[in-house]
C-alpha positions in Angstrom: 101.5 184.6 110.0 104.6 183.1 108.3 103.6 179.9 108.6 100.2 181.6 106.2 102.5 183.0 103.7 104.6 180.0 103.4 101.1 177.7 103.0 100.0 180.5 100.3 103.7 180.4 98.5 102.9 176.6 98.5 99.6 176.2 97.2 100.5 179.2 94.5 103.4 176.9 93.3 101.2 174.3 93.0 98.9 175.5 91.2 101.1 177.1 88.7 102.5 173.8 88.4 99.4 172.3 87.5 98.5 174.9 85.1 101.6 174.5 83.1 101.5 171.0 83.4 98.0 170.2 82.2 98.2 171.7 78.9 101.6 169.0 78.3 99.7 165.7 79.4 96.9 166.9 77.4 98.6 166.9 74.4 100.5 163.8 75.4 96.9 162.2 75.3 96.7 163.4 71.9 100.2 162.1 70.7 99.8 158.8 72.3 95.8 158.5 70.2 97.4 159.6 67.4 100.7 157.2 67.4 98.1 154.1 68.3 96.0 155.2 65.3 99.0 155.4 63.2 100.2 151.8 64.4 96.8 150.1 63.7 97.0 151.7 60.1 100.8 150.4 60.2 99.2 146.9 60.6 97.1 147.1 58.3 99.0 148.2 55.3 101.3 145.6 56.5 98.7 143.0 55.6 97.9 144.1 52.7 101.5 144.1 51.6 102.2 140.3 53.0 99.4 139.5 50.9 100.3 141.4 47.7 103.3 139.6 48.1 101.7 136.3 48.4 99.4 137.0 44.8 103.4 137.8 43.3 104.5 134.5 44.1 101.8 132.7 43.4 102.0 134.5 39.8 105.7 133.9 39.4 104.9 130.2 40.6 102.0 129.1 39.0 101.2 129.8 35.2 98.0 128.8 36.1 97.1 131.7 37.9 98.8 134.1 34.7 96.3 132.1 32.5 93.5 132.9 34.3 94.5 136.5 35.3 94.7 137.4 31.7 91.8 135.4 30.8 89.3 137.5 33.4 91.1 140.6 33.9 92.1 141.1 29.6 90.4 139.0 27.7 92.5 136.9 26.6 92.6 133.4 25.2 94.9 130.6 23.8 96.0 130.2 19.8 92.9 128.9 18.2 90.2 129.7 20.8 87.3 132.4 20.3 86.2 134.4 22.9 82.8 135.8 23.2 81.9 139.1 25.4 78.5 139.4 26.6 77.3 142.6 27.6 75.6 142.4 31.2 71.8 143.9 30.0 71.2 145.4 33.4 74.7 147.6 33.7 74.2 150.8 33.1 75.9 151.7 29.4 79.2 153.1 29.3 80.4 156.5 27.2 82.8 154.0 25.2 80.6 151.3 24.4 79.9 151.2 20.8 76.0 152.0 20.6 73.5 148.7 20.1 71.7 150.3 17.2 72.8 149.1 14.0 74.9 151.5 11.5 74.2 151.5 7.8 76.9 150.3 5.4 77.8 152.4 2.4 76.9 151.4 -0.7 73.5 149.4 0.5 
């Protein structure tokens, strides 16, 4: 009969062990998915730093990259040359676009 209790005593503790520890190495699963997923987006952005770095020096290095940059991206041109804008006929039009119909002058 003792030997009974004791087993009983044993297999309680047990399973209260289990119980409380369950719940902790669940959410240890969930830390560890969450710290991975944090790490991959770590790497990541990481890249992309490295290579917005690389695009500063080259910009700082190379005046032909500037040129070009503020060719594409604004438009721009050297002393003396025209630049001509073409609209792209299947784009959808934009609020700010000036309309394509013509406006009458005054005075005509």
């Amino acid at each position: 009969m003792p030997r009974l209790v004791a087993l009983l005593v044993a297999l309680l503790i047990v399973l209260l062990g289990a119980m409380t520890c369950l719940p902790l190495l669940r959410e240890k699963a969930v830390q560890n998915r969450v710290r991975m997923q944090m790490e991959d987006e770590l790497r990541v952005q990481l890249g992309k730093t490295r290579e917005l770095e690389a695009q500063i020096a080259r910009i700082k290095s190379d005046t032909t990259v500037v040129e070009k940059l503020a060719r594409e991206k604004f438009g721009l041109g050297r002393s003396g040359e025209v630049i001509f804008k073409f609209r792209d006929p299947l784009a959808a039009p934009s609020q700010s676009a000036p309309s394509s119909q013509a406006t009458p002058r005054p005075g005509r």
